[in-house]
N, C-alpha and C positions, 0 to 999 in steps of 0.2 A: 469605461472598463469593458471589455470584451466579454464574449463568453466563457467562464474560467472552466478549466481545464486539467487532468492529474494525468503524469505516467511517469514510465520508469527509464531512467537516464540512467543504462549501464555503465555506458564510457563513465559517467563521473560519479557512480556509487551511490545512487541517489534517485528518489522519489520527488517530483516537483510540482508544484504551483504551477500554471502557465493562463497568461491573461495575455494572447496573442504570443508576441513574441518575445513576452517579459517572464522573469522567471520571478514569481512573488514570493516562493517559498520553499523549501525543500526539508527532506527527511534522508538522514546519511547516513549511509549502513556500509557495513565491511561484511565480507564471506570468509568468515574461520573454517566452513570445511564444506563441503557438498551438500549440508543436511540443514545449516542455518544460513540466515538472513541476522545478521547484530542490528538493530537500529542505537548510532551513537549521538545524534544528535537532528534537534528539529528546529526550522525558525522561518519566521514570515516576516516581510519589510513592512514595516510600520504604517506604512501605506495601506496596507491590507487587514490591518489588526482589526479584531472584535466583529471581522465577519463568520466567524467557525471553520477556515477555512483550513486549520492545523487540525482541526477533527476530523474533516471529511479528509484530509491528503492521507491521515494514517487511516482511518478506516477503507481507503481504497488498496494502501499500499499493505497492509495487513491480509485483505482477501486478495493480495495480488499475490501473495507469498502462498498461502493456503492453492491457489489454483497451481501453481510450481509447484508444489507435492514438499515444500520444505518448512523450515519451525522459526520461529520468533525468537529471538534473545533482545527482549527489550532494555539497553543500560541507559539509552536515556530517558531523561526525569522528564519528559512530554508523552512518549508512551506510554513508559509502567504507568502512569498515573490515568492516561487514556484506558489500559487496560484494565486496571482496577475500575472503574468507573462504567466501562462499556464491553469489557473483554469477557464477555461469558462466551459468547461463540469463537472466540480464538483458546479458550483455556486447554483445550486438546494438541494445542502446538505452539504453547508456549513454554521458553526452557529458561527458568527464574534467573538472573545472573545471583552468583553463591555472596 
């Protein structure tokens, strides 16, 4: 395993894993308007399970959104639950889905 690695893959809507030039994991978001970031869904190849690495890819991609001046909508069930658990510092720019 390389040195693992997070950023943000506009062209494909998406926060990633990267262990060299493998993509181990990603976090997929869609932009409803200028002001959010939606995270809809997150997953890591099995390969990679039970390292934390689905915690650190959204807490990097959560303060990656915070440094963009934009807000959270977390609808999937890996974030809201990241954020419930570790989201005190994002509770300022986070917008619940209803």
């Amino acid at each position: 395993m390389s040195e693992i690695e997070y950023a943000d893959n506009p062209t494909k809507h998406r926060y990633e894993i990267l262990d060299g030039e493998t993509v181990a994991g990603f976090a997929v978001y869609r932009l409803p308007d200028d002001a959010h970031v939606d995270f809809v869904h997150t997953e890591v190849s099995e390969a990679y399970n039970g390292q934390g690495l689905a915690s650190k890819l959204v807490a990097f991609a959560l303060a990656d959104v915070r440094e963009k001046d934009k807000r959270i909508i977390p609808h999937c069930p890996y974030v809201a639950g990241w954020l419930k658990r570790h989201g005190e510092e994002f509770a300022d720019i986070t917008d619940w889905p209803a």
